[in-house]
Steps between C-alpha positions, in 0.01 A plus 500: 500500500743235631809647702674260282437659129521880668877348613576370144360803333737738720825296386408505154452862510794567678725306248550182647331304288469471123151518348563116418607357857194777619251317303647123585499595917107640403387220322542268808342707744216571323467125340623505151696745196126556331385620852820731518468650183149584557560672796812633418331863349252532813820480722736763292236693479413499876904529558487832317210651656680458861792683348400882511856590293610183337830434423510605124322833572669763206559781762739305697829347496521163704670190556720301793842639614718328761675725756745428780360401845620375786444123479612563090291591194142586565264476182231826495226584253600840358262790329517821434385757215663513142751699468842638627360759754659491871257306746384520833502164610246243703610146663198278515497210771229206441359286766545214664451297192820610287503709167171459352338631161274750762779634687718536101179735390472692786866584441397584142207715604770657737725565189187652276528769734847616446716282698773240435368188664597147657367267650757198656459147531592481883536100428772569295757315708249197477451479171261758406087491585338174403210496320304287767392783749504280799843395438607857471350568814707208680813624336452871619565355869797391427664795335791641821293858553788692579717379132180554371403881626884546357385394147229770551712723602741463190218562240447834642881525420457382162213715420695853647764393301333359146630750224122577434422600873500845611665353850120518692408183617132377635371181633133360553409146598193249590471276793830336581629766246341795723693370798856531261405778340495636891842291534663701184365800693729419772792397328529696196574846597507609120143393499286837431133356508341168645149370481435182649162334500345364774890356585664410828614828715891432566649507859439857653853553585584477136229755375792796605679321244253618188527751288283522252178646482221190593158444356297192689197367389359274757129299413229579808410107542939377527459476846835337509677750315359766699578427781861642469392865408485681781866391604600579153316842507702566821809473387474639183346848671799470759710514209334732334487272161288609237176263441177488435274230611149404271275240673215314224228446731329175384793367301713224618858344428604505191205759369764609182527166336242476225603144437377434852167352716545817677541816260341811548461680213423865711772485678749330262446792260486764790834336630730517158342831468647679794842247480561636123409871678782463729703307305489827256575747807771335615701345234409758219533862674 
């Protein structure tokens, strides 16, 4: 399918466009309104099966909040159960491509299983993520990585002190979100639990710095990525951290996104397995 109508189909699910300017931006890229309208039930329907929790699923509660960052407001995605019982609580970090409607279900998969759950826009201060995937990517550069590792940083603040959190705070990201989910590691010593995927090993002098309890799930063919684990093995054993490393032979970057030309379904499933595992031993004991 064209890049272009995935793009358009994301910001109309996400509630930036109206089913009537949806239907008007389809029409001309796929060459007329009788066109659009015809494919308009192939595409909702395809939307929904790439959603394993959608957005209106009865067991949940969810929505956007806003919560103080460094650079000012930053929007999040927000699930968790129904109810008023006190919540463990899980901050989901996208990738390199801005809030998304994949990384907004994983956080609601993440909240079917007992947690409070957000996911933040990191390109908040810009405006918020763009439809058009390639000009989220762009953007992403020019976010200022150390205001923006603070904004992280606050929504583990926000979640330890939401009036339905029980005060234990997780984090898990993908890609650009596994190396700041490593970052929040570093800098949020009321962290309890991190799991970053296949993300960016932070600065070995800094790893005395962490706190919580780590998770990393690295992919067997991300040579890049990989290169950086045994110096981040190192130091965590010198300081005696508490991790646990899983390596998916025969998976590469990015093997969790379903949405994606390079999902693995085995070790996607294997992977949120053992993260909601851990996330359960550490946050909810």
């Amino acid at each position: 399918m064209d890049q272009r109508i995935i793009d358009l189909c994301d910001e109309y699910a996400n509630g930036k466009l109206d089913r009537r300017e949806f239907l008007r931006k389809l029409a001309v890229l796929v060459g007329g309104t009788v066109a659009g309208v015809a494919l308009l039930p192939l595409l909702e329907s395809s939307y929904a099966r790439s959603q394993i929790v959608p957005k209106d699923d009865p067991r949940l509660h969810t929505g956007y909040i806003k919560y103080p960052g460094e650079t000012g407001e930053v929007r999040a995605h927000l699930a968790r159960p129904k109810g008023d019982e006190k919540l463990p609580c899980v901050l989901v970090i996208h990738e390199n491509r801005g809030l998304n409607h994949h990384t907004e279900d994983v956080a609601r998969r993440v909240a079917l299983e007992g947690f409070l759950a957000i996911a933040p826009d990191a390109l908040s201060p810009l405006g918020g993520t763009p439809a058009d995937t390639s000009e989220a990517r762009s953007l992403m550069r020019k976010l200022d990585s150390k205001a923006t590792v603070k904004n992280f940083v606050a929504a583990v603040k926000y979640l330890k002190t939401h009036p339905q959190s029980t005060g234990k705070v997780g984090c898990m990201g993908f890609c650009w979100g596994g190396g700041m989910a490593n970052q929040v590691a570093v800098n949020a010593p009321d962290l309890k639990a991190a799991v970053p995927f296949y993300g960016r090993q932070p600065a070995a002098e800094d790893v005395l710095k962490i706190k919580a309890s780590l998770l990393l799930h690295y992919a067997g063919l991300d040579e890049r990525i990989n290169k950086g684990i045994p110096a981040y093995e190192a130091a965590l054993k010198q300081a005696s951290i508490d991790y646990m490393i899983h390596m998916y032979e025969g998976a590469g970057h990015a093997f969790f996104n379903d949405t994606g030309s390079r999902y693995n379904k085995e070790a996607a499933a294997l992977a949120f397995e053992r993260t909601i595992t851990f996330f359960k031993k550490k946050l909810k004991t």
